[in-house]
VOGU-3710 file (C-alpha; in Angstrom, 3 decimals, decimal comma):
1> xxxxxxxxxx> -30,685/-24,112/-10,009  -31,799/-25,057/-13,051  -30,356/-28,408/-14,276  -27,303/-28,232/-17,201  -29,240/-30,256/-19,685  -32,996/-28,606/-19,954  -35,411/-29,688/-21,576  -35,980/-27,116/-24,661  -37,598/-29,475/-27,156  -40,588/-31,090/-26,404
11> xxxxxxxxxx> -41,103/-32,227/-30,271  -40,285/-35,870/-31,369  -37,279/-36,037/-34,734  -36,467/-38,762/-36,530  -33,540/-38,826/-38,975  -35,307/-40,072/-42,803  -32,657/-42,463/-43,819  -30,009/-42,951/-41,204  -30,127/-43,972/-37,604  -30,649/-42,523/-34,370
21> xxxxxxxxxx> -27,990/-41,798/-32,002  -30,558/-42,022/-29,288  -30,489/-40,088/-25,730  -29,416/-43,115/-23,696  -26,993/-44,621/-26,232  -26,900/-47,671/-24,706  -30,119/-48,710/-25,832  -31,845/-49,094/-29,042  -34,859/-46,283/-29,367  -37,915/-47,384/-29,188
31> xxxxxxxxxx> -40,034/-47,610/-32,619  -42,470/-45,215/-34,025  -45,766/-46,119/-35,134  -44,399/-46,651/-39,045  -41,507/-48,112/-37,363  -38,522/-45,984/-37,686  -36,460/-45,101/-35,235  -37,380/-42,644/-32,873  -35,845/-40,253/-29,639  -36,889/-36,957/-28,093
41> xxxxxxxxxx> -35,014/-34,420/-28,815  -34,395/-33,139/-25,318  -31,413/-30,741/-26,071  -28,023/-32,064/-25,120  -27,783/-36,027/-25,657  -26,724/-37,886/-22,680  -24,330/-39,606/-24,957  -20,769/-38,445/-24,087  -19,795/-37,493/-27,942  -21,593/-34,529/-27,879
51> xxxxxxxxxx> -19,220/-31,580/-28,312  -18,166/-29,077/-25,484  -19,810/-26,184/-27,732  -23,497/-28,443/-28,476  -23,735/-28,207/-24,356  -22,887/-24,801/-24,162  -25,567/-23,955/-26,790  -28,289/-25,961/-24,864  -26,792/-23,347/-22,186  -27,027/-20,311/-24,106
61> xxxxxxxxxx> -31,063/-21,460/-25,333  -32,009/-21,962/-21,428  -30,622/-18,510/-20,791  -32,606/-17,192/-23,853  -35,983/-19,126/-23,097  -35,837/-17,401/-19,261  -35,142/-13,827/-21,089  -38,391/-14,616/-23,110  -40,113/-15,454/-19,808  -39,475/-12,283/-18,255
71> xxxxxxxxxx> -39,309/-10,032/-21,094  -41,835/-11,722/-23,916  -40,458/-12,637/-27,437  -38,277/-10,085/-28,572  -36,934/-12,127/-32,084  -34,311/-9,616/-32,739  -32,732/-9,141/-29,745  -32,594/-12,533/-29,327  -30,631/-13,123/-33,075  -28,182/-10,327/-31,256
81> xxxxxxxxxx> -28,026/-12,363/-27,951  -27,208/-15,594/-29,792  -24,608/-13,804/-32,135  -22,701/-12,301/-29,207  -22,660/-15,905/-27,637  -21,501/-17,283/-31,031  -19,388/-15,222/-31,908  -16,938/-15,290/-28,395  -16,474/-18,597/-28,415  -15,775/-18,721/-32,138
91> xxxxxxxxxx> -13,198/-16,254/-31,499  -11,692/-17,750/-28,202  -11,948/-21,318/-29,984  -9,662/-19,358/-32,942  -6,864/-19,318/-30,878  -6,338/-22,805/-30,967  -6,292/-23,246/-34,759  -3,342/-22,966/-37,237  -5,564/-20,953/-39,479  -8,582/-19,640/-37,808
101> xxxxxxxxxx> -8,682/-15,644/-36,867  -10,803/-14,039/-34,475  -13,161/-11,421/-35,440  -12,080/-8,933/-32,917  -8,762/-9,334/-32,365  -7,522/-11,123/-35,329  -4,579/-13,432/-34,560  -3,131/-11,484/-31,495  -4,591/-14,312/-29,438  -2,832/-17,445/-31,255
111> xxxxxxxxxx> -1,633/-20,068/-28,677  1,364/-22,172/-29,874  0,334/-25,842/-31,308  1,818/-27,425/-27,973  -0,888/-25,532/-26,228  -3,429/-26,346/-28,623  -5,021/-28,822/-26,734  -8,856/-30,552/-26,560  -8,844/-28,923/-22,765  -7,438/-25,993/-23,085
121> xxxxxxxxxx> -9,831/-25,493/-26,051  -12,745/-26,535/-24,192  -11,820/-24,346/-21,183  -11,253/-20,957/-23,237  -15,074/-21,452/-24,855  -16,353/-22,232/-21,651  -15,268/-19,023/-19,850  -15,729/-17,045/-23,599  -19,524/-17,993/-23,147  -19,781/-17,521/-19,483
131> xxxxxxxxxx> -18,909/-13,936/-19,998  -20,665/-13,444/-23,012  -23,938/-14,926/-21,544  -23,531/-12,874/-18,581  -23,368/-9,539/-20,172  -26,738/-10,665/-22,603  -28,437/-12,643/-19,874  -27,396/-10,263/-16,469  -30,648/-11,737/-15,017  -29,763/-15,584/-15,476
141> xxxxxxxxxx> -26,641/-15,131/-13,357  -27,405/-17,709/-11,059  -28,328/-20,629/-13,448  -25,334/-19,400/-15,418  -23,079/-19,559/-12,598  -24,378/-23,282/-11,968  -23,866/-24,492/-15,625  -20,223/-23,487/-15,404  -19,895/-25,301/-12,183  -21,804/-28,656/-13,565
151> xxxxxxxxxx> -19,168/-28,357/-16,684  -16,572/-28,691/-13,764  -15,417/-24,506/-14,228  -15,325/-22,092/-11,507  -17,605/-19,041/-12,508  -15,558/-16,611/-10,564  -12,550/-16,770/-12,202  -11,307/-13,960/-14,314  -8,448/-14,249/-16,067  -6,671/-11,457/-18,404
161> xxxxxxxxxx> -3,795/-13,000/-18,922  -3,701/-14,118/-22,877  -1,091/-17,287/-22,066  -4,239/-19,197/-20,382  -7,629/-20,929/-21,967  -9,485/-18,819/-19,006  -8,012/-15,778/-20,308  -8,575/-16,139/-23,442  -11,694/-16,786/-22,781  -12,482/-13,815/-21,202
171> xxxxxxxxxx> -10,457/-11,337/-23,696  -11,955/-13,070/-26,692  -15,419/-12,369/-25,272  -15,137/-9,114/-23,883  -13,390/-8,171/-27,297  -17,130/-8,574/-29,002  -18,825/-7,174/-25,881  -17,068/-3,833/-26,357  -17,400/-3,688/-29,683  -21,586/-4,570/-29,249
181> xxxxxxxxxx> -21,565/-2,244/-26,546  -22,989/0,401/-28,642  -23,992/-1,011/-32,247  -26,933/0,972/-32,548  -29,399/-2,276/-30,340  -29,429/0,049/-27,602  -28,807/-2,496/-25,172  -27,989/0,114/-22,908  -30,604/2,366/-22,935  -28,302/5,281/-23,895
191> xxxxxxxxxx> -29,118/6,572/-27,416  -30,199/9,635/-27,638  -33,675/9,982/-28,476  -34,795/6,803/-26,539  -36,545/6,219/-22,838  -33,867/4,852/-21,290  -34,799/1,017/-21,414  -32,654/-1,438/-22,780  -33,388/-2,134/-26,943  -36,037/1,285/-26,492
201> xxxxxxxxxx> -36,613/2,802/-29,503  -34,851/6,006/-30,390  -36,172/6,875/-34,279  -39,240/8,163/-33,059  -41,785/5,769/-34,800  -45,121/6,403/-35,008  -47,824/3,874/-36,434  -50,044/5,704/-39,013  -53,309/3,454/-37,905  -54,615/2,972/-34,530
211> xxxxxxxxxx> -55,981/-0,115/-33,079  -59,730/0,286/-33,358  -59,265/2,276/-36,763  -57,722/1,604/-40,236  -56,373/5,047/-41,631  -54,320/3,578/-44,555  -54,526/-0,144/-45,125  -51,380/-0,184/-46,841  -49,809/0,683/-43,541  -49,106/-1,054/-40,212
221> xxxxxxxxxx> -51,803/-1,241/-37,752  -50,779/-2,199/-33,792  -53,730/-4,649/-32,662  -54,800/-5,277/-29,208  -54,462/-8,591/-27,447  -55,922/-10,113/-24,766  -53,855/-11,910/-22,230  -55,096/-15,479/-19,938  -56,552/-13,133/-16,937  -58,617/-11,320/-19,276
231> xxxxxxxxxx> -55,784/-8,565/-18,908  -55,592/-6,413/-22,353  -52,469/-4,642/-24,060  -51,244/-3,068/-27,529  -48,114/-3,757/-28,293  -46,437/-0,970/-30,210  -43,356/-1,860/-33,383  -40,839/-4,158/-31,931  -37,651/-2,483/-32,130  -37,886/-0,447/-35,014
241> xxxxxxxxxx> -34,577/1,051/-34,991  -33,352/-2,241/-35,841  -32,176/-1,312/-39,099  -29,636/0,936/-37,035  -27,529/-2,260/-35,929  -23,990/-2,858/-37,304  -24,429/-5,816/-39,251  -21,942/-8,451/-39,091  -21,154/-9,640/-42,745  -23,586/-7,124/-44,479
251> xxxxxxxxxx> -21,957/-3,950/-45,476  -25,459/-1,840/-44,597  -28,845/-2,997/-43,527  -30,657/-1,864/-47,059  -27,682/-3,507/-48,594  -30,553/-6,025/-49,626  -33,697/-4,215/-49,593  -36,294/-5,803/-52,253  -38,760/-3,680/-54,078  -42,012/-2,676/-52,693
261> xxxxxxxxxx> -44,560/-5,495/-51,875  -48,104/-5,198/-53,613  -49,739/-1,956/-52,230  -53,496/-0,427/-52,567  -52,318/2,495/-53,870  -50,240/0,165/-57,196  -51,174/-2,969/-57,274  -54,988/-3,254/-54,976  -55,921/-6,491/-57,286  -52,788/-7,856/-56,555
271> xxxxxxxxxx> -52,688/-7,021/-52,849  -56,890/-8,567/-52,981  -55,744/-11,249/-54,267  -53,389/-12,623/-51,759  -55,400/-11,468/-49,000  -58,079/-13,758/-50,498  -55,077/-16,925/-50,272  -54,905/-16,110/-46,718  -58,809/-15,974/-46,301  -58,788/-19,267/-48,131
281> xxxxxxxxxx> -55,601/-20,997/-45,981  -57,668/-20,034/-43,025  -60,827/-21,044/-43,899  -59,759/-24,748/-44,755  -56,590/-25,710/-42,649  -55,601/-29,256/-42,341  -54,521/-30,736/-39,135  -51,423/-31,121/-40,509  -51,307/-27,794/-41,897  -52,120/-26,342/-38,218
291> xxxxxxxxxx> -49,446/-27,965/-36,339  -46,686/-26,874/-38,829  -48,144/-22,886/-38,032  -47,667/-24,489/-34,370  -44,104/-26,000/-35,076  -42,788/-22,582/-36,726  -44,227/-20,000/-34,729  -43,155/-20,960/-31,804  -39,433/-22,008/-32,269  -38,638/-24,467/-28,704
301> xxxxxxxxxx> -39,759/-22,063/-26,017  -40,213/-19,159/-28,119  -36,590/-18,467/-28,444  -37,474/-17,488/-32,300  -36,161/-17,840/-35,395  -32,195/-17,855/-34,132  -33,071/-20,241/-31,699  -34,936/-22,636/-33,977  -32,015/-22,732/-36,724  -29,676/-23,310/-33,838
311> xxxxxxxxxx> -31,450/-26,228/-32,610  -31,649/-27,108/-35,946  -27,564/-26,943/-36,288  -27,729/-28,913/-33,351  -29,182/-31,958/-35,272  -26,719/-31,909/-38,374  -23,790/-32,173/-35,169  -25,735/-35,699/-33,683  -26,490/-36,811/-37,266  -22,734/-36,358/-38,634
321> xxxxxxxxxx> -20,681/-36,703/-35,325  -19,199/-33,696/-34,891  -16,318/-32,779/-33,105  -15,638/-29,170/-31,294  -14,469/-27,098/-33,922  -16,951/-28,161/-36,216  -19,433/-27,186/-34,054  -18,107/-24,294/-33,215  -17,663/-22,703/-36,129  -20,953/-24,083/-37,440
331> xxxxxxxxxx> -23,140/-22,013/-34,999  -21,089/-19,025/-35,768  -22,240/-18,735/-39,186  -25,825/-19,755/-38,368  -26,060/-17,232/-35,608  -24,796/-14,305/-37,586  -26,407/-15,118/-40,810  -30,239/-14,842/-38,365  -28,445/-11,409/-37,065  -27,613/-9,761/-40,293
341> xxxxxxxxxx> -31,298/-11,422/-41,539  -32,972/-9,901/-39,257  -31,086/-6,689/-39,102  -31,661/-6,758/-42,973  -35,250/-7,622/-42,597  -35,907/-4,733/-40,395  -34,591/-2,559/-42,541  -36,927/-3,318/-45,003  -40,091/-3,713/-42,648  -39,155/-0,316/-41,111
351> xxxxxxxxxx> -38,775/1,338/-44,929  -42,267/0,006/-46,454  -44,036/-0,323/-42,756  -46,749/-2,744/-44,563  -50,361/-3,997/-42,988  -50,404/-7,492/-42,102  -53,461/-9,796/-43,042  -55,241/-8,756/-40,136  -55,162/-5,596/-41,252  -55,737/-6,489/-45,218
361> xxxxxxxxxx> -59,026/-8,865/-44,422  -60,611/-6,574/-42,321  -60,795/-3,785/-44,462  -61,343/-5,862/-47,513  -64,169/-7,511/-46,004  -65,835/-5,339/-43,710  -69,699/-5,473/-43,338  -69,763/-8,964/-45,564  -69,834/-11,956/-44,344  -67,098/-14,823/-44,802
371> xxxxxxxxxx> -65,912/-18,236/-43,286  -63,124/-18,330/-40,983  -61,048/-20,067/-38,181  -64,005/-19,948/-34,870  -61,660/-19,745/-32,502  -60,354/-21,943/-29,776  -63,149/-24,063/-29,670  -61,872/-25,053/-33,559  -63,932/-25,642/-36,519  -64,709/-22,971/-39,052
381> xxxxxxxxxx> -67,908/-20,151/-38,609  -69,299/-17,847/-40,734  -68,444/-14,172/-39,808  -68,227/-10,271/-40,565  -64,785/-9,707/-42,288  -64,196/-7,796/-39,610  -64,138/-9,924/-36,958  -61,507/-12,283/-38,484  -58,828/-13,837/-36,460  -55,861/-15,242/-37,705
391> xxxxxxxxxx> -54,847/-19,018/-36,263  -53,634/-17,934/-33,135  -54,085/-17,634/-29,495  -55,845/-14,317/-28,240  -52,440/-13,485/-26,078  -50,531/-12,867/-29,522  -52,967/-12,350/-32,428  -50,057/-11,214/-35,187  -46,339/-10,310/-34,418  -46,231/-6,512/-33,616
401> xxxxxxxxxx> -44,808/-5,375/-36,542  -45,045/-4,465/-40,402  -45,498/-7,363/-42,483  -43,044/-6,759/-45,402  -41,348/-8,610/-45,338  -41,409/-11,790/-42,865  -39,082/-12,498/-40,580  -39,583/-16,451/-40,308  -38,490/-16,466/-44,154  -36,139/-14,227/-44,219
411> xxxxxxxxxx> -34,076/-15,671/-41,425  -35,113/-19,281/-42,179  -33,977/-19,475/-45,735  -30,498/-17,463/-44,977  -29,948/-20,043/-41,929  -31,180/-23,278/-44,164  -28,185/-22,305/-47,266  -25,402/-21,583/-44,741  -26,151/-25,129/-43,387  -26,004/-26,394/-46,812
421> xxxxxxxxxx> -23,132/-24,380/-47,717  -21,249/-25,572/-44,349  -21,973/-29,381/-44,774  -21,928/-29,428/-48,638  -25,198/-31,211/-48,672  -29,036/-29,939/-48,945  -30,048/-32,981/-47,291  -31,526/-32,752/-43,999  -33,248/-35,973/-43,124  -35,479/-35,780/-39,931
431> xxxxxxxxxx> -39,120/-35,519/-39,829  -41,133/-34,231/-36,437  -44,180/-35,710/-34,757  -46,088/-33,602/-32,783  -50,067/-33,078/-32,040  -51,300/-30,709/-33,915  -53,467/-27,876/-32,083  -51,900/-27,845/-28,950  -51,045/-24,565/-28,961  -53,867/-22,785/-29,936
441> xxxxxxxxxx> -56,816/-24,829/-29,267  -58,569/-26,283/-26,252  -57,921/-29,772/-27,319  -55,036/-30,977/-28,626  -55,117/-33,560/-31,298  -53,173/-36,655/-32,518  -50,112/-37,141/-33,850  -49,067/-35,617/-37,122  -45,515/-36,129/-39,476  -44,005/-32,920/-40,420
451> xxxxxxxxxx> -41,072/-33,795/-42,851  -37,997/-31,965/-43,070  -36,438/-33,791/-45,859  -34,015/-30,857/-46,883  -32,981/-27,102/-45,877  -34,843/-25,667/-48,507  -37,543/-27,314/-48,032  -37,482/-26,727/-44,462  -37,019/-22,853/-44,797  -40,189/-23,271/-47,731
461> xxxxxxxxxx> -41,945/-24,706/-44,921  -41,428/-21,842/-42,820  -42,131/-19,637/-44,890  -45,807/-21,116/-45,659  -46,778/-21,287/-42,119  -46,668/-17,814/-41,910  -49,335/-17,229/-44,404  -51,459/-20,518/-42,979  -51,356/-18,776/-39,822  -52,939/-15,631/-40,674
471> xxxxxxxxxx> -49,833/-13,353/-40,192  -48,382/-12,529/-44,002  -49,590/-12,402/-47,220  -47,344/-15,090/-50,149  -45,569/-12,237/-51,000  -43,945/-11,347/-47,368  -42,726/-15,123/-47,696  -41,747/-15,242/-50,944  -39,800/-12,354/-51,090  -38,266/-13,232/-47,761
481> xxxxxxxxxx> -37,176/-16,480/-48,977  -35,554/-14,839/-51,892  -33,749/-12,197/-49,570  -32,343/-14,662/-46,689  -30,847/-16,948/-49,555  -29,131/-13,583/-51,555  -27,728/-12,612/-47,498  -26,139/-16,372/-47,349  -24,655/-16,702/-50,451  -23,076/-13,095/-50,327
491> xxxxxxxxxx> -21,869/-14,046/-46,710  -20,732/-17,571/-46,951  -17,106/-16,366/-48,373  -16,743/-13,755/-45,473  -17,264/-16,296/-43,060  -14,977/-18,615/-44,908  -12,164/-15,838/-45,004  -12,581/-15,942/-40,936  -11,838/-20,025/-40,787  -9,069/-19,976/-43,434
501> xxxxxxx> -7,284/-16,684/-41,597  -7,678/-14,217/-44,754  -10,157/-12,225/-42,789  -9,235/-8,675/-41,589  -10,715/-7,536/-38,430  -13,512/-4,937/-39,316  -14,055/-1,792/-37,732
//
């Protein structure tokens, strides 16, 4: 069995301005080289303050790093995962509070104040995300089991009855199961139209350019990649029919759609003109500039975008002490603001189906020689246009879908305002060390700072990796950046309506 607190985060945070609650809180951290400060972020702190819900999130990301080892990254069904998980404990946690109301079933689960305890709290979250983890994560059953039994809870209890935390628990979760069940993901496999395999598409995509041959560069092109054992695939549109699933504080998926990025066919100097800022970011990246790409792309163990903003929540609880309900209701908003993102985003990737850079450069550029990224090897080499790679590891040249617009923005900047809506603050205050390359090249280097001052900022920065990398033009970001903020802003209230008990249970 794996062991409760795993190590997720292999990255090094400071906090800017105030100090470190360290991992072993009974001694000081040691100093960095400019001598601040310093601890690893490892997940859950050793220190006993950390809430019920922080260690049940370190839970939920071990479950969701395993489902990326046996399944690859799969962003959006990830952002789902994490919502479901989110979401039941919110709702079992609800029933404790004078005001709160549950998403699912409203206030029918209210518990009288004497029962309102700290333990009977902690208990009905604890079973809420057992159950809700097991019906995401089926395959982690086993480490799942053996979290609940290092929290000190027996995974094979089942309770219905709504009088105890355990039942409530389980009611409160399987309230947003059923209601998931069939909310157009296709967990299941069932639609109509699909192969039968969970999250399969069912809209009958089909990519207008093939992999060795650009019919319409203004279109999305699948790419071939080449895996460690020399082992090749193509990945074909990650879940396009994501658009289909019910959002959670959105009232459609196009609710949000932006107008059309630039295209050959109505804007080709436009369009040739941030190709050529990609050509250019990838021609002369900075070490610093490569381990932020590094940072960003891969979330902690790949758990994407949901993941990262989590872990991310996960700092503001160390840096201002929170206790359970804060947290609780903190990573409720965060999770379902990345759902709806995404779901919104997908909508709009789906609608335009835009080329990526890879695409963009190649045809731009074919037969004439430019200067480039050489490879693993690093450095920079002069090269055909068409044999330009983006800064990434052979095993996943470009994410395996349209371009327009990008999901790291998108979901970034709607995560970074509800965290500045929730505390009230746009600082952030941590900065991460890490050595840059790592990732992607056959040497990894020294140390570099990445600062992460504020949310904005933070959700700016990654934004920008995305087009350092190789993998969207400015405009993918930029109008990304612009949609994730509109989705927080219009969903902040809703989520507000849930914690003051004005919300009404939607169908």
């Amino acid at each position: 069995m794996k062991p409760l607190i795993p190590l997720l985060v292999t990255c090094l945070l400071l906090p800017a301005t105030a100090p470190v609650r360290a991992a072993e809180p009974a001694a000081p951290a040691a100093p960095a080289a400019d001598g601040k400060p310093a601890h690893k972020f490892l997940g859950a702190p050793a220190s006993e303050t950390a809430s019920l819900a922080y260690r049940l999130l370190d839970i939920c990301q071990e479950a969701a790093a395993n489902d990326v080892d046996a399944f690859g990254a799969r962003p959006t069904v990830l952002s789902r995962q994490m919502a479901i998980w989110a979401t039941s404990v919110y709702d079992a946690w609800a029933a404790y509070d004078d005001k709160a109301v549950g998403t699912r079933l409203g206030k029918s689960l209210r518990q009288p104040k004497k029962k309102a305890t700290l333990e009977n709290k902690k208990k009905a979250i604890a079973y809420a995300s057992h159950q809700a983890l097991l019906f995401v994560y089926p395959d982690s059953k086993t480490f799942l089991e053996g979290a609940m039994k290092e929290l000190g809870y027996d995974p094979t209890v089942v309770s219905k009855d709504p009088t105890k935390p355990e039942g409530i628990g389980y009611l409160a979760a399987q309230a947003v199961i059923e209601y998931r069940k069939n909310d157009g993901s296709n967990h299941l496999g069932a639609e109509q139209g699909g192969n039968g395999k969970p999250y399969s598409d069912y809209t009958f995509y089909r990519p207008v350019n093939l992999p060795d041959k650009i019919i319409d560069p203004d279109r999305w092109q699948p790419i071939t990649f080449t895996k460690p054992d020399g082992t090749k695939f193509t990945p074909g549109f990650l879940t396009p029919h994501w658009y289909r699933v019910k959002p959670f504080a959105l009232e459609s998926s196009a609710q949000f759609r932006p107008g059309p990025p630039p295209l050959m066919t109505s804007n080709p100097e436009e369009l040739k003109k941030e190709t050529d800022q990609v050509l250019k970011y990838n021609a002369e990246l900075t070490n610093e500039q490569k381990a932020v790409v590094e940072f960003m792309r891969d979330g902690p163990r790949s758990t994407g975008q949901s993941g990262h903003w989590l872990r991310f929540a996960q700092d503001v609880s160390r840096r201002d002490q929170h206790n359970i309900d804060q947290d609780v209701q903190l990573y409720f908003a965060v999770a379902n603001a990345a759902l709806d993102a995404f779901i919104s985003c997908w909508e709009t990737k789906r609608y335009y189906d835009s080329s990526r850079p890879w695409t963009l450069i190649h045809h731009f550029y074919k037969g004439q020689k430019i200067t480039g990224w050489a490879g693993p090897d690093g450095g920079t080499k002069e090269m055909n246009g068409e044999e330009w790679h983006p800064y990434s590891p052979e095993s996943f040249v470009t994410p395996p879908f349209p371009g327009y617009t990008s999901g790291h923005a998108t979901v970034s900047a709607a995560c970074a305002r509800i965290i500045q809506l929730f505390t009230g603050s746009e600082k952030y205050g941590f900065v991460e060390r890490r050595k840059h390359c790592e990732m992607t090249e056959k040497l990894g280097g020294e140390l570099v700072t990445i600062d992460l001052s504020t949310w904005d900022a933070t959700a700016d920065m990654a934004a920008l990796s995305r087009a350092l990398g190789g993998y969207h033009i400015p405009a993918d970001n930029n109008i990304g950046l612009e949609v994730g903020r509109t989705i927080a802003v219009y969903s902040w209230p809703k989520y507000q309506e849930y914690f003051n008990g004005t919300a009404k249970v939607r169908p």
